[in-house]
C-alpha positions as CSV (number, residue, x, y, z in Angstrom):
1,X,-27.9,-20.3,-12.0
2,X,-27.1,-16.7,-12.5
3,X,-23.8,-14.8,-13.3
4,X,-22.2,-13.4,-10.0
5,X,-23.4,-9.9,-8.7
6,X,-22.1,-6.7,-10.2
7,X,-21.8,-5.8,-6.8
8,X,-18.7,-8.4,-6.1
9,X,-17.3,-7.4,-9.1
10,X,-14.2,-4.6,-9.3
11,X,-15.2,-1.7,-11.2
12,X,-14.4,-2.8,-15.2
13,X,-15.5,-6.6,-15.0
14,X,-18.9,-8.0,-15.9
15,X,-20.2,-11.6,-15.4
16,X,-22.3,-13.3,-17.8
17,X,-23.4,-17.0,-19.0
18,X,-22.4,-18.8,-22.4
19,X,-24.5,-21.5,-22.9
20,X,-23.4,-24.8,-25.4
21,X,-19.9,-25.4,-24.6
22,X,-19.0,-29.2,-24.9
23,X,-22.3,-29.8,-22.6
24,X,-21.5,-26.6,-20.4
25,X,-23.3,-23.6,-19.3
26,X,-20.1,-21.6,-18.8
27,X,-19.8,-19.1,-16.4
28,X,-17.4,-15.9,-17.2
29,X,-15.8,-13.1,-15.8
30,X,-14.9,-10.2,-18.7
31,X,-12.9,-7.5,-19.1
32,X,-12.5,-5.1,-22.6
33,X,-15.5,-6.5,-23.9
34,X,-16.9,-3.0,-25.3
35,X,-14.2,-3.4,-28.0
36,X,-14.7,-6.6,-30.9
37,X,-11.1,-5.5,-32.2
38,X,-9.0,-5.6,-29.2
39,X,-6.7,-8.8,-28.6
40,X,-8.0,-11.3,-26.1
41,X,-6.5,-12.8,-23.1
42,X,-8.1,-16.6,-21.5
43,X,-7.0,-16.6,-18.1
44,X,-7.3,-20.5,-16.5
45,X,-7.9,-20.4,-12.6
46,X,-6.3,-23.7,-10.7
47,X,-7.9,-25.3,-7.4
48,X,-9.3,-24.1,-4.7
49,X,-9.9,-21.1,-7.2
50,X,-12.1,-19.7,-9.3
51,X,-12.5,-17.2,-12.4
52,X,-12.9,-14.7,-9.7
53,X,-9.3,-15.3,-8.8
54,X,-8.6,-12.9,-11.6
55,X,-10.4,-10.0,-10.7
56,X,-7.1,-8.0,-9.4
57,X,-5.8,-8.4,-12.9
58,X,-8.2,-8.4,-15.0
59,X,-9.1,-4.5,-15.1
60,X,-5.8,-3.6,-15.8
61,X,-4.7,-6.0,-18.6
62,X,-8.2,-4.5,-20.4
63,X,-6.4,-1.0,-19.8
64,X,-3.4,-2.2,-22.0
65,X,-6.0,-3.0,-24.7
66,X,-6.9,-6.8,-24.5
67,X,-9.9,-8.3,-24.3
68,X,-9.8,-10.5,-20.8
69,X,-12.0,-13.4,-20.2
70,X,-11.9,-15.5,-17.2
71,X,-13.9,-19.0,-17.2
72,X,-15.4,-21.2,-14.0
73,X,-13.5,-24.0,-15.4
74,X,-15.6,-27.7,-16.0
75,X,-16.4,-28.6,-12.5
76,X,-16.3,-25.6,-11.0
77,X,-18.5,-22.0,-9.7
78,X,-21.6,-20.8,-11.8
79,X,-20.5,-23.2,-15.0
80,X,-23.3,-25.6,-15.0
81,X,-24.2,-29.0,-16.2
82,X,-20.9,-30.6,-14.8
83,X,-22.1,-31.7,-11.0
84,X,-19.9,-33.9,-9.9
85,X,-19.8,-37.2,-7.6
86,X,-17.4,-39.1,-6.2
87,X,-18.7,-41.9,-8.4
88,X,-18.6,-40.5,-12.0
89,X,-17.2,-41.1,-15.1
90,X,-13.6,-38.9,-15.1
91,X,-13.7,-39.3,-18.7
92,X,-15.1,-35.5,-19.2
93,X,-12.2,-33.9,-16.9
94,X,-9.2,-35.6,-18.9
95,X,-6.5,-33.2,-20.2
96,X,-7.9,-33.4,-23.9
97,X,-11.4,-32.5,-23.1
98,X,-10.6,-29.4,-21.2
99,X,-8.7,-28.5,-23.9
100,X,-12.1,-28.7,-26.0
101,X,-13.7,-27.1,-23.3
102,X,-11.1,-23.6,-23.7
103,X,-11.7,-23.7,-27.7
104,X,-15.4,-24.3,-27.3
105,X,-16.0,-21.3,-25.5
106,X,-13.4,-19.1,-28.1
107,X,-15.5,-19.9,-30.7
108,X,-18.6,-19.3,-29.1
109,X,-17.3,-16.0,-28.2
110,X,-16.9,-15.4,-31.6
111,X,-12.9,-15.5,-31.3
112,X,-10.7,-17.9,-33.6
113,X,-7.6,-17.3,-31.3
114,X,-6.0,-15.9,-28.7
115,X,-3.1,-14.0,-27.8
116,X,-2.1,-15.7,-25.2
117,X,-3.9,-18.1,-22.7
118,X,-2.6,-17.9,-18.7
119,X,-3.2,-20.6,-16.7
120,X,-2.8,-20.5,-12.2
121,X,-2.3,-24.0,-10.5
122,X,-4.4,-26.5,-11.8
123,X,-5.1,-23.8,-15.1
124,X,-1.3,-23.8,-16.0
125,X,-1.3,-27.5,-17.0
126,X,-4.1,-26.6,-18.8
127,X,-3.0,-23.5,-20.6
128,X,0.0,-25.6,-21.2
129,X,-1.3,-28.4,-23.2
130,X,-3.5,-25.9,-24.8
131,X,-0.5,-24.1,-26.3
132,X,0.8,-28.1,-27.4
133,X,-2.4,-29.2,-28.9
134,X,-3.3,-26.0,-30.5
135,X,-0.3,-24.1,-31.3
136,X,-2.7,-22.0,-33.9
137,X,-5.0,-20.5,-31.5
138,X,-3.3,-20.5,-28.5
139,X,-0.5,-18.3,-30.2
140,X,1.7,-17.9,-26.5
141,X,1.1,-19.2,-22.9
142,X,2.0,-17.5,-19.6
143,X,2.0,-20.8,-16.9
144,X,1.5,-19.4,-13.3
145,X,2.9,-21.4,-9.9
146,X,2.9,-24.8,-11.8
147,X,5.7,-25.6,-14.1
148,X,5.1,-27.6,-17.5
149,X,8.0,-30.3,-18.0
150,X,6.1,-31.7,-21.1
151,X,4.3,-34.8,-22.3
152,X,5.0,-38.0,-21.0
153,X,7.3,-40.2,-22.6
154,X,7.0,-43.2,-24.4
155,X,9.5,-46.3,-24.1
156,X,10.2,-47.5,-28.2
157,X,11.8,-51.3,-28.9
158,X,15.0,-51.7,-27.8
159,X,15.3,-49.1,-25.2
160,X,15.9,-50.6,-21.9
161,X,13.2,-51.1,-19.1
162,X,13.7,-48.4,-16.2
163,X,14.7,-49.9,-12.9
164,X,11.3,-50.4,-10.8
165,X,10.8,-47.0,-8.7
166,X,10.1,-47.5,-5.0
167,X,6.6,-46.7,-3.7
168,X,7.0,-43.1,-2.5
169,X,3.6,-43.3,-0.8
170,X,4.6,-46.1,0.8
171,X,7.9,-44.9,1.8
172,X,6.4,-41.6,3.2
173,X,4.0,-43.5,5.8
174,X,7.0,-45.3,6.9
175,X,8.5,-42.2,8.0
176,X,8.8,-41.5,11.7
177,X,6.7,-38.6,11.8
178,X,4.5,-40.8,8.6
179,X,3.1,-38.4,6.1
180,X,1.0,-38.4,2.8
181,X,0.8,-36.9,-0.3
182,X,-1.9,-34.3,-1.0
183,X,-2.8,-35.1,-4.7
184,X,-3.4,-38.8,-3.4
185,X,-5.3,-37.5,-0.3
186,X,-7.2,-35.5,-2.6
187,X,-8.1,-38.3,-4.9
188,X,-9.9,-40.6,-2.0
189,X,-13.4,-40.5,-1.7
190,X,-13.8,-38.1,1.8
191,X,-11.5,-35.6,0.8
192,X,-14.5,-33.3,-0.6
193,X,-16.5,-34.2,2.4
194,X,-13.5,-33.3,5.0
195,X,-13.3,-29.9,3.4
196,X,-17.4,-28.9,2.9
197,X,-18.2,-30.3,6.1
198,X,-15.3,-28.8,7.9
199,X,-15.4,-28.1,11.2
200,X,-14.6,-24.9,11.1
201,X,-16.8,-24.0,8.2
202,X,-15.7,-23.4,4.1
203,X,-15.1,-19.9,5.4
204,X,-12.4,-20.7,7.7
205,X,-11.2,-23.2,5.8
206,X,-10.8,-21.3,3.0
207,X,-8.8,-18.8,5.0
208,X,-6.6,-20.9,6.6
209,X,-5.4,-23.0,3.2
210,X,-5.2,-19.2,1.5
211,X,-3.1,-18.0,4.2
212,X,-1.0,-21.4,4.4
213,X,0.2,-21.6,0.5
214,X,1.1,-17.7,0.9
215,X,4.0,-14.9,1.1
216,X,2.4,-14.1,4.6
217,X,2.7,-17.2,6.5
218,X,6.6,-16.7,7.6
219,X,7.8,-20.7,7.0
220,X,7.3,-20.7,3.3
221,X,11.1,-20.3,2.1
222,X,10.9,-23.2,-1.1
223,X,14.1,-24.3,-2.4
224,X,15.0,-27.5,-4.8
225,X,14.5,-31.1,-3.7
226,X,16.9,-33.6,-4.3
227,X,14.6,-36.1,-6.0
228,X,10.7,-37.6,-5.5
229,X,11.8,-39.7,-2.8
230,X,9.8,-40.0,0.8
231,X,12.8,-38.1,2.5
232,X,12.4,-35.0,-0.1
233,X,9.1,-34.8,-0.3
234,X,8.8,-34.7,3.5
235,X,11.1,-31.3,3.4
236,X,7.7,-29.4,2.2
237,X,5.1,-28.1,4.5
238,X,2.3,-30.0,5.4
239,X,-0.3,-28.5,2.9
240,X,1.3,-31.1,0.4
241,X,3.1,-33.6,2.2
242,X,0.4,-34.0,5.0
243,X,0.7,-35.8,8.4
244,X,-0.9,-39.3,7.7
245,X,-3.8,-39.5,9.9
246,X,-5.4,-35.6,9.2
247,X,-7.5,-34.3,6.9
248,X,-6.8,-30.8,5.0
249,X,-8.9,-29.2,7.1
250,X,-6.8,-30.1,9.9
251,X,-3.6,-29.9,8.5
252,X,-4.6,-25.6,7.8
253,X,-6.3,-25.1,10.9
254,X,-3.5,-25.4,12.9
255,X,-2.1,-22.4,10.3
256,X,-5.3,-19.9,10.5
257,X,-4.2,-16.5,11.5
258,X,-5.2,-14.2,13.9
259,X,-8.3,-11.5,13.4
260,X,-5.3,-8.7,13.1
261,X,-3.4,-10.6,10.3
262,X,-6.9,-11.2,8.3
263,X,-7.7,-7.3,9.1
264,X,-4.5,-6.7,7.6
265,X,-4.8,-8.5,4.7
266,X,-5.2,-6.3,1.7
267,X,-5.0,-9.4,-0.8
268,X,-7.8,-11.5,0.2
269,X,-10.4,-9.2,2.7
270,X,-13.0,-11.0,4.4
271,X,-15.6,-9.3,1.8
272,X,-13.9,-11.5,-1.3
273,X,-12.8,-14.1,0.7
274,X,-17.3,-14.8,1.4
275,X,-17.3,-15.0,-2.5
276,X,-15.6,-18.0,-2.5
277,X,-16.9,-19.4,0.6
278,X,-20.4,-19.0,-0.8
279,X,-19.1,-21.0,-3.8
280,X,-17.5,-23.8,-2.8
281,X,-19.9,-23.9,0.4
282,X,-23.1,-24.4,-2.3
283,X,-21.2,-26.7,-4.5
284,X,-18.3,-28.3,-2.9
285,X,-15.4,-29.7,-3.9
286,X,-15.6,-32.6,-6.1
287,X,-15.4,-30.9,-8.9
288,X,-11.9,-29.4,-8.7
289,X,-11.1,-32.8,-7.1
290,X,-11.9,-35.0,-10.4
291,X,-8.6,-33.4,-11.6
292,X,-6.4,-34.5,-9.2
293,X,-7.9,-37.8,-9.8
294,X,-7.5,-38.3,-13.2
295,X,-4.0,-36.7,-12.6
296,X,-2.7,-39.5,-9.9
297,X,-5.0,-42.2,-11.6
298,X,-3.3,-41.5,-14.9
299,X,-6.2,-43.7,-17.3
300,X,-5.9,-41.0,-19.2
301,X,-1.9,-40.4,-19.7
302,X,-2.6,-42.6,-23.4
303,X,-3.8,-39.2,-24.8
304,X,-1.3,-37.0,-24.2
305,X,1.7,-39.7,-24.9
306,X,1.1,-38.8,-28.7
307,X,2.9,-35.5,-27.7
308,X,5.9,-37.1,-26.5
309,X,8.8,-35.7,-27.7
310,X,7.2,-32.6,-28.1
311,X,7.7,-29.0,-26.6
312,X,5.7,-25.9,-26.4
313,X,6.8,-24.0,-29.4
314,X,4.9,-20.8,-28.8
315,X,6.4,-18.3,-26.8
316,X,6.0,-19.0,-23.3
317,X,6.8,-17.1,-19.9
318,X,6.7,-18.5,-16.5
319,X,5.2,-16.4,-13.0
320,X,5.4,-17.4,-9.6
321,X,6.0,-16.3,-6.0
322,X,9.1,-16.8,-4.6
323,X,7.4,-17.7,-1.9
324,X,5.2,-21.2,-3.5
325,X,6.7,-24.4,-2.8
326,X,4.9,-25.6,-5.9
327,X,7.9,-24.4,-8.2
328,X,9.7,-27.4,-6.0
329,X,7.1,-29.9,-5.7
330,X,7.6,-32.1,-9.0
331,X,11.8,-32.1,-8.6
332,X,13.3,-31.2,-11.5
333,X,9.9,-29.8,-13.1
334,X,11.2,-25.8,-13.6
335,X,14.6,-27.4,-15.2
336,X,13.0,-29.4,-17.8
337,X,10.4,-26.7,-18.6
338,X,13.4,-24.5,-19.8
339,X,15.3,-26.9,-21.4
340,X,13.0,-29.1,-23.2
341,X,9.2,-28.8,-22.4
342,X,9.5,-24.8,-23.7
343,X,11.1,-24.4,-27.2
344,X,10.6,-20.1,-26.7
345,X,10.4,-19.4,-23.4
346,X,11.0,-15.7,-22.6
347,X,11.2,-15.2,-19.2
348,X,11.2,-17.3,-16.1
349,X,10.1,-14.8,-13.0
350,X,9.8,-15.4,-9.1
351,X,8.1,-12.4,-7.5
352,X,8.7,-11.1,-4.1
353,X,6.2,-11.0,-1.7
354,X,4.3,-13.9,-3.3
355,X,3.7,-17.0,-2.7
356,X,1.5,-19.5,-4.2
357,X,-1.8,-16.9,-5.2
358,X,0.6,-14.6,-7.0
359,X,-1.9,-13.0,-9.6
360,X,-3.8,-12.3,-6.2
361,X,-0.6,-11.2,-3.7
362,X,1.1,-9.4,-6.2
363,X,-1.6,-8.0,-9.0
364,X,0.3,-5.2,-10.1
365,X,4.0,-6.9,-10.5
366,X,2.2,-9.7,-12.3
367,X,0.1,-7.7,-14.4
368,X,3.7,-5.5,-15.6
369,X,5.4,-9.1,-16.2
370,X,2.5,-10.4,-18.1
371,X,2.1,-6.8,-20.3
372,X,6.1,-7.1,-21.1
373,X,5.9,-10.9,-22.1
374,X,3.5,-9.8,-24.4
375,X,5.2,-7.4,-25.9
376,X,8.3,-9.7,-26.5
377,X,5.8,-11.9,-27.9
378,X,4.1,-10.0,-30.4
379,X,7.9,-8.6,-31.9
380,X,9.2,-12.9,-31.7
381,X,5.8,-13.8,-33.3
């Protein structure tokens, strides 16, 4: 595998491989590099992403004087020696490990800490329990589209049993229109296959899911469910409460816009959109997809239940669109993220114009918000 092509690459960023990271060949995007001094920045893409989800960022954040890297996280892009089946051990994608993953490649890049480590999607839980576990070298967090509400608890002697919850999955395919949720759809065996094999090709896909989770389709107006019951959930669109019977490709091709709102887009052309259709159409999805696995699976939750009890303590700042239903979709998520899952938290910003790719939509908005958390953070530090 080589890095990606100079020639994809905005004007300021370089690709390169750093081999020996907790088994990995990791494959990164970087921005500042000429300067050993400067502060550095770990951006953590989420799913269906990739360290090239950055690159509207990334140029100008090394212009304020950091160091910027941006990895293809375990499972994902040009980071090697992490194929993934249907069929393997999940063990290596549990919360903990990609933690080890983040400080494996700090240290090989010769870096003991880090200003601050952003995390989009998937990469904010990540950045999050980065900041938890390692408070020392993660010394502030920026969490993008996905709110943190902290660890999971742990029930001690004496406290009484919870009232059994109803089976939301089961309640949602009783619905009259019956419906299903896309972390569980995306933790069954064909999802990857549905979405490589699409019909209408990774490219299309791809454009139709980007297009569907942002600011310019028109239906996206998220606001506050009532609870994670079958009725709430089914309130969201159907790129994550889903019709029962389709796949994800069909759910967003009903969504794909027309050749004059993909001319017009200035966010995603057709030229970057290819980068990550050539990615995802040479390796699939399954890597991305162990996540979501280990997430609804929970074999793993053990680990990070020696946090509970715990918040973030570093300072922390929170970025979305006010356009991403995924502020909404865990009910109650953004409320306990700033009252107990962030002891510092500076600033909690929807962006206009944005929905769920926000870093992408909005690069300029998002790179001012991230520049002034960082400031507060250095003079609170």
């Amino acid at each position: 595998m080589t890095p990606l092509s100079p020639e994809v690459l905005p004007a300021g960023i370089r690709a390169r491989l750093v081999p020996g990271i907790n088994g990995m060949t990791v494959h990164v995007l970087e921005a500042g590099e000429d300067a050993p001094e400067r502060p550095c920045l770990l951006l953590l893409h989420g799913f269906p992403e990739l360290a090239y989800s950055w690159r509207r960022v990334m140029p100008a954040l090394a212009d304020a004087g950091y160091y910027v890297v941006a990895p293809d996280l375990r499972g994902y892009g040009r980071t090697s020696g992490t194929d993934a089946t249907y069929d393997d051990d999940l063990a290596p994608h549990r919360m903990t490990n990609l933690v080890r993953d983040q400080i494996g490649l700090l240290y090989a890049l010769g870096r003991r800490s880090v200003a601050a480590v952003v995390g989009h999607d998937f990469g904010s839980p990540v950045a999050a329990w980065c900041a938890m576990i390692r408070p020392d070298i993660f010394r502030a967090v920026a969490l993008m589209s996905a709110p943190f509400a902290g660890p999971p608890g742990i029930r001690f002697a004496g406290d009484p049993m919870p009232p059994p919850a109803p089976d939301v999955h089961e309640e949602l395919a009783k619905l009259p229109r019956p419906r299903k949720h896309y972390q569980w759809y995306y933790s069954t065996r064909p999802a990857n296959e549905d979405m490589w094999r699409a019909p209408q090709g990774v490219h299309d896909f791809l454009r139709a899911y980007y297009h569907h989770k942002s600011a310019d389709w028109a239906d996206n107006r998220p606001h506050r469910l009532g609870g994670w019951s079958a009725a709430e959930l089914a309130k969201m669109p159907t790129y994550y409460i889903m019709d029962l019977h389709e796949t994800m490709a069909e759910t967003v091709a009903k969504e794909m816009p027309s050749a004059a709102q993909i001319a017009a887009n200035a966010w995603l052309p057709d030229s970057a959109l290819a980068v990550y259709a050539a990615e995802y159409g040479r390796n699939g999805f399954q890597g991305g997809l162990q996540n979501y696995r280990v997430g609804t699976g929970r074999v793993f939750e053990s680990d990070l239940e020696l946090f509970a009890g715990r918040a973030i303590d570093v300072p922390s700042v929170f970025i979305a669109g006010a356009s991403d239903w995924g502020i909404h979709q865990r009910p109650g998520a953004i409320e306990r993220m700033q009252g107990t899952g962030c002891s510092r938290m500076l600033g909690c910003h929807l962006v206009e114009g944005a929905g769920h790719w926000v870093q992408q939509e909005q690069p300029e908005r998002t790179v001012a918000l991230l520049l002034d958390f960082l400031r507060e953070a250095g003079r609170t530090a």
